[in-house]
C-alpha positions in Angstrom: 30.5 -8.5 -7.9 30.3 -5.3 -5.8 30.3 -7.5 -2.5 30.0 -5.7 0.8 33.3 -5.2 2.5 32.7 -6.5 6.1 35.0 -7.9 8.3 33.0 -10.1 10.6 36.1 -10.5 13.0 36.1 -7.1 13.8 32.5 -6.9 15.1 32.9 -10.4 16.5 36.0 -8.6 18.5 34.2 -5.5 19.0 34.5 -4.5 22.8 31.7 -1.5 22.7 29.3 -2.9 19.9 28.9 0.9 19.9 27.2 1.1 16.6 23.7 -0.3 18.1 24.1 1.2 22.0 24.6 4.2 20.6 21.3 4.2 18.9 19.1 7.0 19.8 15.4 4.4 18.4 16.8 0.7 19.6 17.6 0.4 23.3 19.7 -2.1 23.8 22.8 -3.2 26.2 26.6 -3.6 25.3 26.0 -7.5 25.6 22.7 -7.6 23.5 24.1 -5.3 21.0 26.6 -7.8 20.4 24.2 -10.9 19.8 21.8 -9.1 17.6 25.1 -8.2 14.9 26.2 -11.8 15.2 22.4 -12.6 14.2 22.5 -10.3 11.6 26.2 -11.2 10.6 24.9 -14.9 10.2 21.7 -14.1 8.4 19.1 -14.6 11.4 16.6 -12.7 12.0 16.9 -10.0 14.2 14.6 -7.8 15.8 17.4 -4.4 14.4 16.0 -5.4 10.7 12.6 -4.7 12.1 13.1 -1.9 14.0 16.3 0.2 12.1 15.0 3.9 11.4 17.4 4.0 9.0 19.5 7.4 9.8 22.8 6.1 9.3 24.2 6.6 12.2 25.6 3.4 13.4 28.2 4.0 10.1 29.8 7.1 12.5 29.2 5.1 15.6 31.0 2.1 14.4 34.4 2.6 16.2 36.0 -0.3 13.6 34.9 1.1 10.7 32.9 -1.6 9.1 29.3 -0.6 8.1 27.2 -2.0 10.0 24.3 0.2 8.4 25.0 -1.6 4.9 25.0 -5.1 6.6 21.6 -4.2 7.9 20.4 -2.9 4.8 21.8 -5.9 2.7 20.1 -8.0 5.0 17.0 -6.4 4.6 16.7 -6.9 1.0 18.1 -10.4 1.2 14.7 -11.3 3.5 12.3 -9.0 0.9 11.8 -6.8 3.9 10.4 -3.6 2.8 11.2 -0.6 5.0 8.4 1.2 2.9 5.4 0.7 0.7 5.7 -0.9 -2.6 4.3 1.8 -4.4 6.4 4.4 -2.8 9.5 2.2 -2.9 8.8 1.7 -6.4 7.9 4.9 -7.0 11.9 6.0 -6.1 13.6 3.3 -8.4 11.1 4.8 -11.2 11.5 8.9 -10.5 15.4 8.7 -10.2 16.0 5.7 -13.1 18.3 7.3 -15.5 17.0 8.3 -19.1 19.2 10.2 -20.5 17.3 13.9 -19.8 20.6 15.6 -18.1 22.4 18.8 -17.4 25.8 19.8 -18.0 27.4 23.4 -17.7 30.8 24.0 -19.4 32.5 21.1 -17.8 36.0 21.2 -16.8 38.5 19.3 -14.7 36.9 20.5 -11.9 33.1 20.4 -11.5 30.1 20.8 -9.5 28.1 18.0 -8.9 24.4 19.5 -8.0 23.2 15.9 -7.9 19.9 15.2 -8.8 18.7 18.2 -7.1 17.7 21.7 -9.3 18.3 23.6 -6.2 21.5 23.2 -5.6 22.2 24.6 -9.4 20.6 27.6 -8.3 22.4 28.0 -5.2 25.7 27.6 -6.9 25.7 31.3 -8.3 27.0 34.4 -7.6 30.2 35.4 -5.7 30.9 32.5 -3.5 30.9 30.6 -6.9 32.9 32.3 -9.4 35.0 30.6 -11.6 33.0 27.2 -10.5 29.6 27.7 -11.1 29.0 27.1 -14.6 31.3 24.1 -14.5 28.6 21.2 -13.1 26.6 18.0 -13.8 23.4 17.6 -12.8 20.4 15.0 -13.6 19.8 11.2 -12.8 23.0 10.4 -14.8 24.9 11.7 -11.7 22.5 10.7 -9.4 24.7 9.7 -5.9 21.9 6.7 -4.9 22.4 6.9 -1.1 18.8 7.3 -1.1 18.6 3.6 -1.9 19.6 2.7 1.6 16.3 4.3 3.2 14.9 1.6 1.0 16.5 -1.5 1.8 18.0 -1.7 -2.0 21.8 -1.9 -2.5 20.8 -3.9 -5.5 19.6 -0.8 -7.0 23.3 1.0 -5.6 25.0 -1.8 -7.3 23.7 -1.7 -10.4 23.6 2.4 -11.3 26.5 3.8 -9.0 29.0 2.6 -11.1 27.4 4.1 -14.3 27.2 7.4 -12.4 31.2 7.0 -11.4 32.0 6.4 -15.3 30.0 9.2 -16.6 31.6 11.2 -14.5 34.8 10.0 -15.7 34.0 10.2 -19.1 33.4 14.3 -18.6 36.8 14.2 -17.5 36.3 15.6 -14.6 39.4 15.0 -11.8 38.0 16.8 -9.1 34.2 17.2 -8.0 32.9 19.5 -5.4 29.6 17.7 -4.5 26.9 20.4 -2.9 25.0 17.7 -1.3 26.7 15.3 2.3 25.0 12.2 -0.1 27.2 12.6 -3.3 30.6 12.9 -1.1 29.3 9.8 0.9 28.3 7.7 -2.0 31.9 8.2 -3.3 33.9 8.1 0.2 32.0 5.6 2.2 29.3 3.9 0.1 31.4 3.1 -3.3 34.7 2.1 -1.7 32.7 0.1 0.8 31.0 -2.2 -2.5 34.5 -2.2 -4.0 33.8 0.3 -6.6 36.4 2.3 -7.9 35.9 6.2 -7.8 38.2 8.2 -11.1 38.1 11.7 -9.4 38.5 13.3 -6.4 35.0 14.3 -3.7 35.1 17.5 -2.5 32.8 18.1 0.2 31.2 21.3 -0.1 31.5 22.5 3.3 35.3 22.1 2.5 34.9 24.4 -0.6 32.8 27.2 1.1 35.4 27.4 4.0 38.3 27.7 1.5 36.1 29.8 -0.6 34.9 32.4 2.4 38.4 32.6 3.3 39.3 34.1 0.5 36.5 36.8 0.6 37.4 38.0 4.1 37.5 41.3 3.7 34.1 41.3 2.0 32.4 39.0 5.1 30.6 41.5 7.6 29.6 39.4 10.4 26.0 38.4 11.2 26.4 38.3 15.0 23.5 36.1 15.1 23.3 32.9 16.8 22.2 29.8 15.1 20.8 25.9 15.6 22.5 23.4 12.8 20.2 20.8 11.7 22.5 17.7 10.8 21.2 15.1 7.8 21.4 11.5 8.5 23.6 11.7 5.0 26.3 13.5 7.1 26.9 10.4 9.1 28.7 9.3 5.7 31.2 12.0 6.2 31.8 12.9 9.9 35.6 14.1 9.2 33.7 16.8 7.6 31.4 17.9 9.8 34.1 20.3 11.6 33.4 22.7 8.3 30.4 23.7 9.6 31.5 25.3 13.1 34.0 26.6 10.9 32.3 28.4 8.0 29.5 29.7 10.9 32.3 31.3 12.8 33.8 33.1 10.0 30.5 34.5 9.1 29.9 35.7 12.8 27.2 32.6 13.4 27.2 31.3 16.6 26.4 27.4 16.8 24.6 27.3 19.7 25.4 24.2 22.0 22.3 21.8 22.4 21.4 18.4 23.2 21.3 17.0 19.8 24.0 17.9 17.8 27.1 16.2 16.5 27.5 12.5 16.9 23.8 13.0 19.1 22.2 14.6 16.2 18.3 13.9 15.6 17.4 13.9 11.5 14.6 15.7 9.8 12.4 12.4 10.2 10.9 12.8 7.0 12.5 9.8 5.6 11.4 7.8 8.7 8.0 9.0 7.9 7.9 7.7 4.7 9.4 3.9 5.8 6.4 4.2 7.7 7.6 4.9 11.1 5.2 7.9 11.8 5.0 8.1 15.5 9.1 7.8 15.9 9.2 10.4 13.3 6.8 13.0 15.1 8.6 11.8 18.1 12.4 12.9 16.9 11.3 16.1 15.2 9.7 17.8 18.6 12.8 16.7 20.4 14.4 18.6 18.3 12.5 21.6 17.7 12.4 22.2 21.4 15.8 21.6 21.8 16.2 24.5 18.9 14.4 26.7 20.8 15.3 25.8 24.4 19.0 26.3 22.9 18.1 30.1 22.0 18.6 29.7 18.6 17.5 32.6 16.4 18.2 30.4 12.9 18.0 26.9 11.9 21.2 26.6 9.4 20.2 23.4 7.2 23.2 21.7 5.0 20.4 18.8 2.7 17.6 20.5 0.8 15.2 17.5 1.8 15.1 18.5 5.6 14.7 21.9 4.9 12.1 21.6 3.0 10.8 18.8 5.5 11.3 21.4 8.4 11.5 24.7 7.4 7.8 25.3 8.0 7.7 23.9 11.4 10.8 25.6 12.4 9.3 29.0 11.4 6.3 28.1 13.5 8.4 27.6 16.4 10.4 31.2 15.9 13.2 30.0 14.2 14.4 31.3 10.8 15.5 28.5 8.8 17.8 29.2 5.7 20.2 26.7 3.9 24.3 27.8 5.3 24.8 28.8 1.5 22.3 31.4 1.3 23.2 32.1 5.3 27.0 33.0 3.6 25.6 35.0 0.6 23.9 37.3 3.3 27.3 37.9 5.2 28.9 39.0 2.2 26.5 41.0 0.8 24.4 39.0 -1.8 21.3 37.9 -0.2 
């Protein structure tokens, strides 16, 4: 039940094997690349289930579509390789387990989903938000369980995503606008990839704020300022998305500065590769990309996930750069912040 859809043809086939050259923390060569998934494909060992940072972004690199990332991580657990600690491993099944202490607002058929993150109810107020914002779920309940992956633990994914999907249906909600890249890629990439049914339709917010922003035009007045976008690894769920953000910058009068480590090149916060215990590639990937933040000019660091900002906002700062979330970045081009 809930079987990972991989087609081992297609990587078999594969003339780039993109999804491991591509890498930015294994080096490897086309014709390597291509051994190691066969390894992995046939349950070997492989030195990739050792040294995976886990970002995610062999899922966008993967020119067949076939989540390589999962096989890794299904591998992973099927060898009892821990990525992190036992205590802090277990200390994430425990803190997100759900017990039944949840949120709801006035649900209707189209809701917010904040997640298990209080911050993102609190940042889905005000103008950009009416007629939406008291309509959301929030709590372990609706918990999306990407984080899981960091953690080498579909088995966890398996057994409480689809809970989360049928509570969800059981609001009624049709249509969910989910304020955080993990929730829309839990439903778009990760349950359809385990052969889990989703009831509604994801709405990625970035989607929602450009529609949204559109319709406040007249009220934007533009921030002529220019800014540094600091990607999460959950965005390499949802690259057809990530468009939204050079888009909702630009109709705010946001510059996105061009840099070495954007888009498919992006670096993560590292704060999740800290805590599988890979400290020195961690410290490694976040001056990278603070200097390329500041060699780019930037004036802000626009963060989309909650956990890098909070991971990097105080570094960022250090370094001369203002960082503030791209929803509170909007409230301040039309007046609210």
């Amino acid at each position: 039940m809930h079987a990972l859809k991989f087609d081992e043809n297609l990587c078999a086939t594969c003339p780039t094997s993109d999804c491991l050259v591509k890498c930015q923390y294994i080096d490897v060569d086309r014709d390597a690349a291509h051994d190691e998934m066969m390894k992995i494909i046939k349950g070997e060992d492989s030195f990739v289930l050792h040294d995976c940072a886990t970002c995610y972004a062999c899922e966008e690199y993967c020119p067949q579509g076939n989540h390589p990332f999962y096989l890794i991580t299904e591998r992973r657990e099927e060898k009892g390789m821990l990525t992190a600690s036992r205590s802090i491993t277990n200390q994430w099944i425990n803190m997100c387990e759900p017990q039944g202490k949840y949120r709801v607002g006035e649900v209707k058929e189209k809701a917010l989903s904040c997640c298990f993150i209080g911050e993102l109810r609190q940042a889905a107020r005000g103008k950009l938000f009416d007629g939406i914002g008291s309509s959301y779920v929030l709590g372990a309940e609706f918990f999306c369980e990407v984080v899981y992956l960091h953690f080498a633990k579909t088995s966890i994914i398996k057994e409480r995503l689809p809970k989360v999907l049928e509570n969800i249906k059981q609001l009624g909600i049709k249509e969910l606008i989910c304020m955080h890249d993990e929730c829309y890629g839990s439903f778009t990439s990760l349950a359809p990839a385990f052969g889990m049914e989703v009831p509604f339709k994801p709405i990625h917010y970035l989607e929602y704020l450009y529609d949204r922003l559109q319709e406040l035009k007249s009220e934007i007045k533009p921030l002529n300022i220019k800014a540094a976008y600091q990607r999460p690894c959950s965005s390499r769920l949802c690259p057809d998305k990530y468009h939204f953000v050079g888009e909702v910058l630009d109709l705010i009068g946001a510059e996105l500065v061009e840099r070495e480590y954007q888009g498919e090149n992006a670096l993560c916060c590292g704060e999740l590769i800290r805590m599988i215990d890979q400290y020195g590639v961690a410290n490694d990937i976040q001056k990278k990309n603070l200097d390329d933040m500041v060699k780019s000019g930037a004036e802000y660091c626009v963060f989309n996930c909650p956990y890098c900002q909070m991971a990097l906002s105080e570094k960022v700062s250090k370094r001369g750069v203002k960082p503030i979330h791209i929803i509170d970045l909007c409230k301040v081009a039309i007046g609210e912040k």
